[in-house]
C-alpha positions, 0 to 999 in steps of 0.5 A: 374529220372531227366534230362535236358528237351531237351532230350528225355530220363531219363528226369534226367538225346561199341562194346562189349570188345572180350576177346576170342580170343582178338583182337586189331580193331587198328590193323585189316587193317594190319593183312590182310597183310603178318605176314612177311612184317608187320615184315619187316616193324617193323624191317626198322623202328627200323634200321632207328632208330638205324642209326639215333642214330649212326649219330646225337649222340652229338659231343664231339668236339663241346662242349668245357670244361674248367677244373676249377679243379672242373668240366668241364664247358660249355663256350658260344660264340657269334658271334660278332655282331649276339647276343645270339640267333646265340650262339655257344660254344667253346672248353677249353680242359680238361684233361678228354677229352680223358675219354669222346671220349672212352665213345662215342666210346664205346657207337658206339660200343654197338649201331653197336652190337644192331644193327647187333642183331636185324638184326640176329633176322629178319633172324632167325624170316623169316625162320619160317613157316606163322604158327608160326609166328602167333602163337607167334603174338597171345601169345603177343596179349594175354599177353597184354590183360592179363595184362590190365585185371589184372590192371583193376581187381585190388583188393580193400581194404576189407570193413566190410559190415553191416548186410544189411537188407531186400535184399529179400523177401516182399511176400504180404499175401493178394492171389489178391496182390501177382498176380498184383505183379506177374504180374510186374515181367511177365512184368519184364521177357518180357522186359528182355528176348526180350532185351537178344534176340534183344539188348544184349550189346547194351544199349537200345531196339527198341522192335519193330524193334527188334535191338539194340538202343542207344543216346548220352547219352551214347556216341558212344559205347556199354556199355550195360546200360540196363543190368547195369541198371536192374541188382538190379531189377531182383535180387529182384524179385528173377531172378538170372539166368538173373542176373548171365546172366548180371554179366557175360557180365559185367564181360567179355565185359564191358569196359571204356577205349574206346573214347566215350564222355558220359553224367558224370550225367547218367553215374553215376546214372545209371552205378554207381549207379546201379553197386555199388547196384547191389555189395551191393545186391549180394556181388559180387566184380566185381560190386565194381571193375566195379564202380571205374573204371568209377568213375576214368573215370568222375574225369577229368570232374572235372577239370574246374576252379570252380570244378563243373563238366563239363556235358560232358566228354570223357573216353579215353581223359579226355576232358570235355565239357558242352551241346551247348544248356545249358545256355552260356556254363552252367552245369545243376544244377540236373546234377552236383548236383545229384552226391553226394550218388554215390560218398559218397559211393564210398570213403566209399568203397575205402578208397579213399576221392577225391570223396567226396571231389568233391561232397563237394567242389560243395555243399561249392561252392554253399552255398556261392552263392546268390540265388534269391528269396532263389531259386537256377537256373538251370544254372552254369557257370563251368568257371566263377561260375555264374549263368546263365539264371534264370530258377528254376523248381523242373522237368527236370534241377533241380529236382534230386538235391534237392532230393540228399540234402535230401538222402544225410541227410538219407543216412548219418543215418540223421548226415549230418545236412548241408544237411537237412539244404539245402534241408530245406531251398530250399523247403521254397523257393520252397513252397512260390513261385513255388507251387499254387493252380489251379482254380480246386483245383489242387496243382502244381509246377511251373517253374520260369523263368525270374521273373514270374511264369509258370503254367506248371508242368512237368512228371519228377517233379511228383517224388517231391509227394515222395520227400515231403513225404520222407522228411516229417520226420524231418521238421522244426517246426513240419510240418511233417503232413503239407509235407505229405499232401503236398505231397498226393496233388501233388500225386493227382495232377499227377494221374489227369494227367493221368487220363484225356488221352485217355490211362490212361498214363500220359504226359511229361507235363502239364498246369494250364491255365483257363479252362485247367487243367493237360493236355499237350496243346502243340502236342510237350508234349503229349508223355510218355517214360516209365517214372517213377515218379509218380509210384514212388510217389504212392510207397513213399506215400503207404509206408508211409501211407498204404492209398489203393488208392495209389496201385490203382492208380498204378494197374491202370498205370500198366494196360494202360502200359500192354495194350498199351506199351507192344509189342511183343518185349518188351515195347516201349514209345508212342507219343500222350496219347491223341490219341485212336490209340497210334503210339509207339516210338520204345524205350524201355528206360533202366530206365523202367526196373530200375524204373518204374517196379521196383517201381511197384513191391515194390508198391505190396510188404511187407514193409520188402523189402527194408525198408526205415530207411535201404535203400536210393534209388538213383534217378535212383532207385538203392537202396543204405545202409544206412552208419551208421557212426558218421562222414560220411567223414570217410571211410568204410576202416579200413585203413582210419579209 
């Protein structure tokens, strides 16, 4: 759901691996060669190695012993006048120098016999036929990979699994709701089925060219975020050959040992997330396995002087960076700070603490620090541990960590009380100085930059309705009633944003500037990418109120996106709102088939499917259990415990 604003995507945020027959790309210039000259080639270099050992072996007769009785000891010379730096050493003859030559001796022996081996071998290896030879070339090829496959499929600790509730099911009774959600799931189907025909592997759709799509988020490779991202969608919607289609492709060509620097934050909501919900979910272990490889992957993103990670990081090299645009070199508060579910649950199933460890070294870092205005910045400086410039906004930069405060509170089965403190600490702060009323009685979140407030609210910061909403339970002094109505308002808010386009879809944002009420002044703001949030605050406020206006109002939604997104290869963003005649982006983003669909369907299910005092949804949507555990510090591994 969040994201740094600059980027088109998420807002919140590898050729597939060819295990048959494998190959190594490494190595396709020199297959082209004759399987001969390439061992020809192996077997200069090894005598040119061997040779080299046999002449540079170190001289005995350059090294002086004094027997001291005890051991043999080097004396330095130096020159007269040269200093130590032209030292030599001189030889003291023991009476163990004739054990030292026979050593050397017999050394140069087994050097010449190696030698004269390796050269019998060649021959024997150039009488076979070209057949042969490639036969035996394919046999080590396969038992390299096969061994890499077994590292990387290391089984994990068993962990008793609770009784996970609510994982199916929510058929609605009423005939007229059981068709609108019919209807997603259609929509569901049609995204799918023209990314397993056009984009397969790839980790995005271009549904109108019909080809594969990608961003910098993802890095250079093809890891296949969009059937990662689906995978818990099509499980609840009860579309299991699709998801048996992606477990497969995860099984067989999902790979992170390539050299590809990738977003540490969308990489875990996404991948992370998703694969740990698509476990959780389905019981399949390969979903576990897949996770904590990645996770190893984004540790050394972590190794910056402050320990809040960099945003940036290579999965081949470990190298870490932060975005050039970000604050004089800054992390981004909703990026380092939107970690914590994933990681808690990670240490939960390994038995492993280092990632829980991190996530509360960043949570003790921050408590530690000034805030102005009690407001926490969107920057950070992972070298220095200062903030950066003073922007503060619940949309993009900043949402999904207060999010995570409050999901971190749930998730722990409400024990984690340092969280809710946080989470009720920043929306005092939140509610004094950024929220306001517009002329027309609309609430709003402002952004605050540089000691003032602008009236601009953005697309990403509409998930807050359900956040409020969420959190409304457990508020200090009994303002429970106070945050839902909060959140109705900013619900209210959103759906005016909407309402007020041309197609009913609703803006990247939006400003409250005199006559100018939730509506994107600037040509720049008027698109939509398949967002989510505020589907996903009508989903948080009807299951908390049962208010019908809120499956309205995403019917709505649902009807201009079917109308006016759907293409005949998939869903694709669009432009302008404003404009009758839409122009599309050509995207079909992976978190419309992670969210927004799946929040509409949720909108027109039972509440039995997946409850909420069961379920913590990740910012990426990925429904993730609630650990009931006195001490979430502990691991879900009985070792540990």
């Amino acid at each position: 759901m969040t994201a740094p604003a600059l980027l088109p995507l998420s807002g919140r945020r590898i050729p597939p691996l060819n295990l048959g027959p494998p190959s190594f790309p490494h190595h396709r210039a020199t297959l082209r060669l004759s399987e001969k000259f390439i061992l020809l080639l192996i077997l200069s270099a090894f005598i040119t190695l061997c040779f080299g050992a046999f002449f540079f072996l170190p001289d005995s007769s350059k090294h002086k012993r004094f027997d001291l009785g005890l051991e043999d000891v080097l004396i330095p010379h130096v020159d007269s006048g040269k200093g130590a730096k032209n030292s030599g050493v001189f030889l003291i003859h023991g009476p163990d120098e004739h054990r030292h030559r026979e050593e050397e001796e017999r050394l140069r022996n087994k050097i010449r016999a190696d030698h004269e081996k390796a050269l019998e071998e060649a021959k024997e290896k150039l009488k076979k036929s070209k057949e042969e030879i490639q036969a035996e070339i394919q046999t080590e090829k396969n038992k390299v990979v096969r061994e890499k496959k077994m590292k990387e499929n290391k089984s994990l600790p068993p962990v008793p699994l609770a009784n996970l509730v609510g994982i199916s099911g929510g058929d609605p009774e009423d005939n007229n709701v059981k068709k609108k959600r019919e209807k997603i799931k259609e929509m569901m189907k049609h995204a799918w089925d023209n990314y397993r025909a056009y984009g397969w592997g790839h980790n995005e759709l271009r549904p109108i060219a019909r080809k594969g799509h990608s961003t910098n988020i993802f890095g250079s490779s093809q890891m296949g975020a969009t059937i990662v991202d689906a995978l818990d969608t099509l499980y609840i919607m009860g579309l299991h050959d699709e998801f048996r289609d992606g477990q497969n492709w995860i099984e067989n060509n999902l790979d992170f040992s390539v050299n590809s620097e990738v977003s540490v934050f969308e990489v875990n909501i996404r991948f992370i997330g998703g694969l740990l919900s698509a476990y959780y979910l389905s019981g399949e272990e390969i979903f576990k396995t897949k996770a904590v490889q990645l996770a190893e992957k984004l540790l050394p993103a972590f190794n910056t002087p402050t320990g809040i990670p960099w945003a940036m990081v290579n999965l081949k090299s470990g190298v870490g960076r932060n975005w050039g645009w970000a604050s004089a070199g800054s992390s981004i508060l909703a990026e380092f700070g939107t970690l914590h579910m994933e990681f808690v649950h990670l240490s939960y199933l390994t038995g492993n603490l280092v990632y829980y460890n991190k996530v509360m070294h960043i949570r003790k870092l921050l408590q530690k620090m000034d805030r102005p205005n009690g407001l926490y910045p969107n920057y950070l400086n992972p070298r220095t541990g200062r903030w950066g410039q003073y922007h503060t906004s619940v949309g993009g930069l900043g949402d999904s960590f207060y999010e995570y405060l409050l999901k971190a509170w749930l998730m722990s089965d409400k024990t984690d009380h340092e969280a809710r403190k946080m989470y009720d600490d920043a929306i005092e702060a939140i509610e004094k100085h950024l929220i306001k009323k517009s002329r027309g009685g609309l609430v709003f979140i402002g952004e605050w930059k540089n000691g003032h407030l602008e009236k601009k609210m953005g697309h990403l910061a509409c998930f807050a309705g359900g956040m409020f909403a969420l959190g409304a339970d457990g508020s200090r002094k009994d303002k429970a009633g106070h945050y839902l109505e909060l959140g109705a308002e900013i619900a209210r808010t959103c759906h005016e944003s909407y309402d007020r386009t041309a197609l009913k879809l609703g803006p990247e944002s939006f400003k409250f500037d005199g006559a100018v009420e939730a509506v994107a002044v600037r040509q720049a703001e008027k698109y939509y990418i398949l967002r989510p949030e505020v589907i996903e605050t009508y989903w948080y406020l009807w299951r908390f109120t049962h208010d019908p206006r809120y499956r309205q109002w995403g019917w709505e939604a649902a009807l201009a996106i079917e109308k006016h997104c759907r293409v005949r290869g998939g869903f694709s963003g669009i432009k302008d709102v404003y404009s009758s005649t839409p122009t599309h982006d050509d995207v079909q983003q992976s978190f419309f088939l992670a969210e927004t669909l799946k929040y509409l369907y949720l909108l027109f299910s039972n509440d039995d499917l997946l409850p909420l005092d069961h379920w913590v949804f990740n910012t990426e949507a990925h429904p993730l259990p609630v650990l009931h555990l006195a001490n979430t510090t502990l691991s879900g591994n009985p070792a540990v415990r």
